[in-house]
Structure formats: structure tokens, C-alpha cells
C-alpha positions as CSV (number, residue, x, y, z in Angstrom):
1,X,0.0,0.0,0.0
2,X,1.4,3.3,-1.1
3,X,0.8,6.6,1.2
4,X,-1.0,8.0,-1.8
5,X,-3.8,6.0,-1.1
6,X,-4.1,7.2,2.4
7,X,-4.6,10.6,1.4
8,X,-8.2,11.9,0.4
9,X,-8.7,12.8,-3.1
10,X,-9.1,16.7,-3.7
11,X,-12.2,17.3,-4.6
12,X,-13.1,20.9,-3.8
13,X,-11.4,24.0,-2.1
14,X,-7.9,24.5,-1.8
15,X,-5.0,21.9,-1.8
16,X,-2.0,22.6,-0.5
17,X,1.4,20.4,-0.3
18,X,4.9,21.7,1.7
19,X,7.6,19.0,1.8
20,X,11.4,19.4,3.0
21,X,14.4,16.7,2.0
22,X,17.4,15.8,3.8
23,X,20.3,13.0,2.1
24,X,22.3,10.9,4.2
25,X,26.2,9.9,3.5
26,X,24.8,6.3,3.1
27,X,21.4,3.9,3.5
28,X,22.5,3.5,6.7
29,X,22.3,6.7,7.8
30,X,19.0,7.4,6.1
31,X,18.0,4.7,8.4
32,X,18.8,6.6,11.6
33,X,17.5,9.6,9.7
34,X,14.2,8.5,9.2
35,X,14.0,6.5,12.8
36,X,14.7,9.9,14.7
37,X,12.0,12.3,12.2
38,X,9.5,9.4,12.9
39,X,10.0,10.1,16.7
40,X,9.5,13.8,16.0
41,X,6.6,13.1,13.8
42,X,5.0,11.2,16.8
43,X,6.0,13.3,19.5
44,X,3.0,16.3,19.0
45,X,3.6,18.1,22.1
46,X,7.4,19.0,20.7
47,X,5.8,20.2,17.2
48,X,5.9,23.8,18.7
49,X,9.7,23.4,19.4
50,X,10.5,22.1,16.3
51,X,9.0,24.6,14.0
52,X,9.9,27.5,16.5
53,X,8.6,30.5,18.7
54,X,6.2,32.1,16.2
55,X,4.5,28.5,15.3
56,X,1.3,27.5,17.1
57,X,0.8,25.4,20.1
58,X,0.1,21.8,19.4
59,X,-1.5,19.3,22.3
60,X,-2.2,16.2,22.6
61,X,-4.9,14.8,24.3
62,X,-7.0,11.5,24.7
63,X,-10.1,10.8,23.0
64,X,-12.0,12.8,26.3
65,X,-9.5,15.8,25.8
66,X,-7.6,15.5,29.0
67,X,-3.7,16.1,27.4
68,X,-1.5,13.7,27.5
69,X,2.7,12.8,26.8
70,X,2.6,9.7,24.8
71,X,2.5,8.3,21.1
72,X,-0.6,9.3,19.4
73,X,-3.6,6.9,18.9
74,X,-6.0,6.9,16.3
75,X,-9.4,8.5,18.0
76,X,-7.0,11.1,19.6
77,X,-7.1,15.0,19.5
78,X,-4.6,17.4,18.6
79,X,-5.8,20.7,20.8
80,X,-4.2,23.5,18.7
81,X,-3.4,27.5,19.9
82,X,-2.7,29.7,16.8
83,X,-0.3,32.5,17.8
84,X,-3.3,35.4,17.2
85,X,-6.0,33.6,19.3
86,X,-7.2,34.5,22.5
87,X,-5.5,32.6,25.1
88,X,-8.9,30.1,25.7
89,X,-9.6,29.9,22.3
90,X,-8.4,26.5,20.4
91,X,-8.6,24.8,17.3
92,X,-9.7,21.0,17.3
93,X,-8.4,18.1,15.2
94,X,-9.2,14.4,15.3
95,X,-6.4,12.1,14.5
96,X,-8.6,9.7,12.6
97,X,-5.6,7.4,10.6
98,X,-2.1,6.5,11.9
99,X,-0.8,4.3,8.9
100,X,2.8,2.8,9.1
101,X,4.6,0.8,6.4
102,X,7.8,-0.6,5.4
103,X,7.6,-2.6,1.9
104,X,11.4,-3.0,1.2
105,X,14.7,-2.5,3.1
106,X,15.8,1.4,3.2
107,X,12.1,1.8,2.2
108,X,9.5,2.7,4.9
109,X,6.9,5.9,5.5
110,X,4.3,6.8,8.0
111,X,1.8,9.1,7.9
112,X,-1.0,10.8,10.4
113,X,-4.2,12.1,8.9
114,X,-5.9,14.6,10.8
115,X,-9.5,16.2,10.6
116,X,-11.5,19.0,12.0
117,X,-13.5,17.9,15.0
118,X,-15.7,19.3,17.9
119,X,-14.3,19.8,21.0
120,X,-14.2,16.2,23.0
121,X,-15.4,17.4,26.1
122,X,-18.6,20.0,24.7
123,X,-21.3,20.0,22.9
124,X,-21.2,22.6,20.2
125,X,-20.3,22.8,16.5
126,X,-17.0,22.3,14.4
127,X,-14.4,24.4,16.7
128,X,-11.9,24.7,13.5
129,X,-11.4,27.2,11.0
130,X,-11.7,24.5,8.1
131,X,-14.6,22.8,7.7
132,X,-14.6,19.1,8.6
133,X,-14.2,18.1,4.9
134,X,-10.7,19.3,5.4
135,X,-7.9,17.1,5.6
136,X,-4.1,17.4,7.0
137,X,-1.9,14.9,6.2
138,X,1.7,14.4,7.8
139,X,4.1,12.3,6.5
140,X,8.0,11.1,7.1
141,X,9.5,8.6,4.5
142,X,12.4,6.9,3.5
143,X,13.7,5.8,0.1
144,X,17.5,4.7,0.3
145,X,19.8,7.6,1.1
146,X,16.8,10.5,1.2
147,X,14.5,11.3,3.8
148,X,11.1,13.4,3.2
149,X,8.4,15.1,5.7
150,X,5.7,16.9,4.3
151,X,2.4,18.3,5.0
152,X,-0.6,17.8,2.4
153,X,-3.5,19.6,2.7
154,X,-7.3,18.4,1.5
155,X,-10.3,20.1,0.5
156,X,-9.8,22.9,2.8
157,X,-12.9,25.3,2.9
158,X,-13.3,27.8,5.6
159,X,-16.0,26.4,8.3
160,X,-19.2,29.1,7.9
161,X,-20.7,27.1,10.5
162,X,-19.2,28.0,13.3
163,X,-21.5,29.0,16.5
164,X,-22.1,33.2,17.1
165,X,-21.3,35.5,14.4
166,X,-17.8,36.2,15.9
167,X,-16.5,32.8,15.4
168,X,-18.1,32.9,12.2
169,X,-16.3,36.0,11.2
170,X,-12.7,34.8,12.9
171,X,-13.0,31.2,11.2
172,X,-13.8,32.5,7.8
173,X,-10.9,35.2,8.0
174,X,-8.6,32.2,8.8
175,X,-9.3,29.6,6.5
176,X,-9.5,32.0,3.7
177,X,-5.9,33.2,4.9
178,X,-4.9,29.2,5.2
179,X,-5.8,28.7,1.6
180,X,-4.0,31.5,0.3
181,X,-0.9,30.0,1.5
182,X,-0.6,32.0,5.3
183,X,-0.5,28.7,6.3
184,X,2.8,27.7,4.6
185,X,5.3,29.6,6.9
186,X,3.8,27.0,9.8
187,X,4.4,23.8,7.8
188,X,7.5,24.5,6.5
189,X,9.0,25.2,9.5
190,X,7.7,22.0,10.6
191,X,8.8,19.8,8.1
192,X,12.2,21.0,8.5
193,X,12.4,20.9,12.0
194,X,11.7,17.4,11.9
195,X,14.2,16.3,9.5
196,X,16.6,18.5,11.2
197,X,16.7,17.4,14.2
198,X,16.8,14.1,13.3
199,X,20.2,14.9,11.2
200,X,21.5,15.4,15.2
């Protein structure tokens, strides 16, 4: 099974894809390459220190929300605290696919697909800036000497159907400033913090 086949087919809104590459001297060390980005990938509570101080806040939690410091799960939540929110005021994902293969020596990828969800703990709509048709889907692979992590993004639409007019207005003004690429700055330096600090 290839990773392509794990990621939702675009079928309307914006698409976006950010990858970074690093090359090791030898297989071998694209082996330890990948095994120390695949850490990173799984270790959610460190995204904010890998992509650096002006990234959002990225936690963890357990299917009830409580956050947590352990690998992710599928049915897990990924609480998330953009830098120009108010301080009480998050952004919900669902991890709903953890996929891991490795068809060959040298060869091997994993991935994390994440969607927009409500809030575990409350009753109330979509608390997300993209509507729940959106994907994001993280990746790390390995082929031989090279080592990729990206970020592909699905269907993204702006979620008009937030509660109150103000989240209204503040989702809308986000999404529409995710799919015009705002977005990018946060992935990129996120893909490249993975990769580079598994080149330590």
C-alpha cells in the first residue's frame, strides 16, 4: 500500500502540499534519519519546538481531551493554539488514521491524517477554521539515502458554520488566509524541524 492511497482525493477547495528533503552519506544513515524524524513526527507536544517560537501550540490529548505525553492513537485529539487567538480559544483536530509501512529495506513511510472535530469534552459545532471536509496529512519517508516530511493539505474550505457570528467571522478570516498559502510559513518550519533534528 502506497501513502497516496491514504490521502483523500481533492475534490473541492484549496489543496495545498509543503515537503522538505534531507540526504544521508549512506542507507544507513537514512535509516537513523528516518528512525529519529519518525520520533519527531510522533512526539505532538514538541511540534511547537520544532517549527519554532512564532508557530502554534500543538497538544495532545485523549479521546476525552484530558492532554496527555505519549505516542498518538487513532481516535485522539490534537488541541491547537494559533499565535493570534485568545488565550482560551483552540482549534480541534481528530487524528482519525495512523498508517505505518515498510515494503522493502531502506524503504519505509508513516503518515498521520488529521481532521477538523468538535471539542471532545462540549457540545457545540465544528471548533476549527476548516470545515470538517478538510484534511491534514503528515508524512515522514524513507527511500535509500533520502528522507522526506511533508504536509498535504485536502479540500480545505473555511467552516461558515461555526457557532455566534464572531467565530463565524474569525474562522472564515482564517481559513480563507490558510488557503491562500498564510499557512505555509507554519508547515514549513515544521517539516524542516523534523528532519533536522533528526540529522543530530
Amino acid at each position: 500500500m502506497e501513502v497516496k492511497e491514504q490521502i483523500p482525493s481533492q475534490e473541492h477547495g484549496a489543496k495545498s502540499n509543503v515537503s522538505y528533503a534531507v540526504k544521508g552519506f549512506a542507507e544507513k544513515e537514512g535509516d537513523e534519519i528516518y528512525e529519529k524524524a519518525r520520533k519527531n513526527l510522533l512526539d505532538i507536544n514538541r511540534w511547537h519546538e520544532l517549527s519554532g517560537a512564532l508557530s502554534a501550540r500543538f497538544y495532545l490529548t485523549d479521546p476525552y481531551g484530558n492532554e496527555t505525553d505519549r505516542l498518538p492513537l487513532q481516535g485522539d485529539y490534537i488541541k491547537i493554539h494559533l499565535p493570534s487567538s485568545a488565550d482560551d480559544k483552540f482549534d480541534w483536530v481528530r487524528i482519525e488514521l495512523i498508517e505505518e509501512r515498510k515494503p522493502r529495506e531502506h524503504i519505509k513511510w508513516i503518515m498521520i491524517r488529521v481532521r477538523p472535530s468538535d471539542p471532545p469534552q462540549e457540545k457545540q459545532e465544528t471548533e476549527h477554521f476548516f470545515s470538517e471536509e478538510a484534511t491534514s496529512n503528515f508524512y515522514v519517508g524513507q527511500t535509500g539515502r533520502k528522507v522526506e516530511a511533508s504536509v498535504g493539505g485536502r479540500n480545505e474550505l473555511p467552516n461558515i458554520e461555526a457557532p455566534g457570528m464572531i467565530n463565524k467571522i474569525r474562522d472564515v478570516i482564517v481559513g480563507l488566509a490558510a488557503m491562500a498559502g498564510f499557512n505555509y510559513p507554519q508547515w514549513k518550519s515544521l517539516v524542516k524541524g523534523i528532519l533536522s533534528a533528526g540529522k543530530k
